[in-house]
C-alpha positions, 0 to 999 in steps of 0.5 A, spaced: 268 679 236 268 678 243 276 675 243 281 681 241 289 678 239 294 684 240 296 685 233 302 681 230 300 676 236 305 670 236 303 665 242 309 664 246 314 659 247 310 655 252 304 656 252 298 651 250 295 652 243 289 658 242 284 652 241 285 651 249 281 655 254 283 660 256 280 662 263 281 669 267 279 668 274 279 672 281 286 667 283 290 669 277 287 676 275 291 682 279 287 685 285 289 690 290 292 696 287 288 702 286 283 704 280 281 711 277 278 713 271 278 719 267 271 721 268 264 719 272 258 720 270 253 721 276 249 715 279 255 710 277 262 708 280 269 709 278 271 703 282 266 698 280 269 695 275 275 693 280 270 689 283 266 682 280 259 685 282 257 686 275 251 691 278 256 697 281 257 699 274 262 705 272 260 710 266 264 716 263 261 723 263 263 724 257 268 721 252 273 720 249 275 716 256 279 713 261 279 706 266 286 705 270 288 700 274 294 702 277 297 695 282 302 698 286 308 694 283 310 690 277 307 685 275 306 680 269 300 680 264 297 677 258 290 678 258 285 684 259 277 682 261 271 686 260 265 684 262 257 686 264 259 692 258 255 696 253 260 698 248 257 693 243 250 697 243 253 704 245 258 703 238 264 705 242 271 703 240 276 700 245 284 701 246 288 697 252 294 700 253 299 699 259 304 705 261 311 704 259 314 709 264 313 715 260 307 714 255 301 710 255 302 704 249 296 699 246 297 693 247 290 692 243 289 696 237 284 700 237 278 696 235 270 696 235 265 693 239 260 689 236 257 686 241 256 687 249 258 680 249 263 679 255 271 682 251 277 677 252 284 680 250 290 676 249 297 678 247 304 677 249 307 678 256 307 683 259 310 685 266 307 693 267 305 697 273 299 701 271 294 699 266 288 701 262 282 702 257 281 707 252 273 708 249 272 713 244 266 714 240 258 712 240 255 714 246 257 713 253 257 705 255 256 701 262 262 698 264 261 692 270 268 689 271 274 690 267 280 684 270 287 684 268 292 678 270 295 671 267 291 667 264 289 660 266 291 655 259 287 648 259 292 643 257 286 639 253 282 643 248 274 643 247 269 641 242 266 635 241 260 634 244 260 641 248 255 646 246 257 654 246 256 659 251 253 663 247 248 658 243 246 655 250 241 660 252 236 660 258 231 665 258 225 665 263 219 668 258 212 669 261 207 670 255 199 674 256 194 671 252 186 673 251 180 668 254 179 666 247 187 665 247 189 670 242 196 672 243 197 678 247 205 679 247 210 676 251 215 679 258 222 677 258 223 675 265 230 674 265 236 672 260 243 668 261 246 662 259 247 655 261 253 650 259 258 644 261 266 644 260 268 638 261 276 636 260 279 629 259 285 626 258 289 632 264 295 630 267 295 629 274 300 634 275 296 639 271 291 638 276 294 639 282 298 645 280 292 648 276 285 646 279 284 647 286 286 655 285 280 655 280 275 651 284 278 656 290 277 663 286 269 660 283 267 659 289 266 667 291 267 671 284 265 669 276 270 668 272 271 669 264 272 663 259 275 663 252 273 656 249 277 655 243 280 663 242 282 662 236 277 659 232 271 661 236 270 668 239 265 666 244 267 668 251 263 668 257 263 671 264 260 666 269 259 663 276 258 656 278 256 653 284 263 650 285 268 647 280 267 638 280 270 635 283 276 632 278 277 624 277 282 619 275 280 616 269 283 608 270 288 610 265 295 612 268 297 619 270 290 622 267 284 625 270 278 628 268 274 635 270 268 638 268 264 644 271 257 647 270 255 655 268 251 660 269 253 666 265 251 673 264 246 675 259 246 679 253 242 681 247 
């Protein structure tokens, strides 16, 4: 399960429906603020997950332990994402909590991760100050980027023709055989994923007031999608060498967008 729901979770008044995209990039995520975690352990970062290079990555010396972001004021939140993490092979369990001015409270159940495919959460609208992840149990997981913010809604859903992020891998193999072509084994150059969204049928106030912030935002960090949260659980954590170009369609008032992904990989 890489998309968690707050429990109880009704969408609010509003909102798309949660079989559209959801998608958390540098131009809605919270930036700015101050990071602190409850331990490091040596060679790792505590601030590395406050940043989108999934290599400076933070690990706790010990656990049960604590990533917060504390942004400076007040301000609106509806998604919390994690990703380059090892929670799912490590066993670990997840808590997010925001600080409601005299305790920490869960907005996440207490979960356990099953995978280290990329996390999105989803709940209800929150307008806090501080933020944080609780991992508790297994052993002590990597950690690359942990985003908390105000999640882009797609007004049109996904589904026929597109191929899941998670199903669409690339990986780059390298195999060894003998003289005689005996099969001697095989390396693993690298693993990541490749995938195209494309939306049709968006109004061009949609676009207007929506694309341009993600073609921005991509053009200098990864971002994270949630294709159809409801339904499916795969998200993505993926860079793109820059959002297409949206097209009116012939049709009035209606435009079409579309962008290619690389995304991190995971086992």
């Amino acid at each position: 399960m890489s998309v968690i729901f707050q429990t109880g979770y009704t969408l609010p008044s509003g909102d798309e429906p949660l079989t559209h995209a959801r998608i958390a990039h540098s131009g809605n995520w919270l930036s700015g603020g101050t990071v602190s975690a409850s331990s490091t352990a040596a060679d790792f970062f505590a601030d590395g997950p406050g940043t989108s290079l999934t290599y400076e990555k933070w690990k706790p010396a010990s656990l049960s332990a604590t990533w917060e972001y504390d942004h400076g004021i007040a301000a609106e939140v509806d998604y919390c994402v994690i990703g380059a993490h090892t929670m799912g092979t490590n066993g670990n369990t997840l808590q997010i909590q925001y600080f409601n001015g005299s305790t920490w409270s869960g907005v996440i159940p207490s979960t356990a991760i099953t995978s280290d495919m990329p996390i999105f959460a989803i709940f209800a609208p929150q307008t806090r100050q501080r933020w944080r992840i609780q991992i508790s149990g297994g052993i002590a997981p990597t950690v690359g980027v942990i985003k908390f913010g105000k999640a882009m809604q797609m007004q049109r859903p996904l589904y026929g023709g597109h191929s899941p992020l998670d199903l669409a891998r690339k990986t780059t193999l390298r195999s060894n055989t003998s003289t005689r072509g005996e099969f001697l084994g095989r390396t693993k150059l690298r693993g990541m994923f490749q995938a195209s969204f494309e939306w049709d049928n968006l109004t061009a106030q949609w676009v207007r007031d929506n694309w341009r912030s993600f073609q921005k935002a991509v053009e200098t960090e990864p971002f994270f999608i949630a294709w159809r949260p409801m339904t499916f659980s795969e998200v993505g954590l993926c860079y793109t060498d820059g959002a297409g170009a949206p097209s009116n369609t012939g049709r009035r008032d209606f435009m079409s967008a579309s962008v290619s992904v690389t995304g991190y990989g995971y086992d």
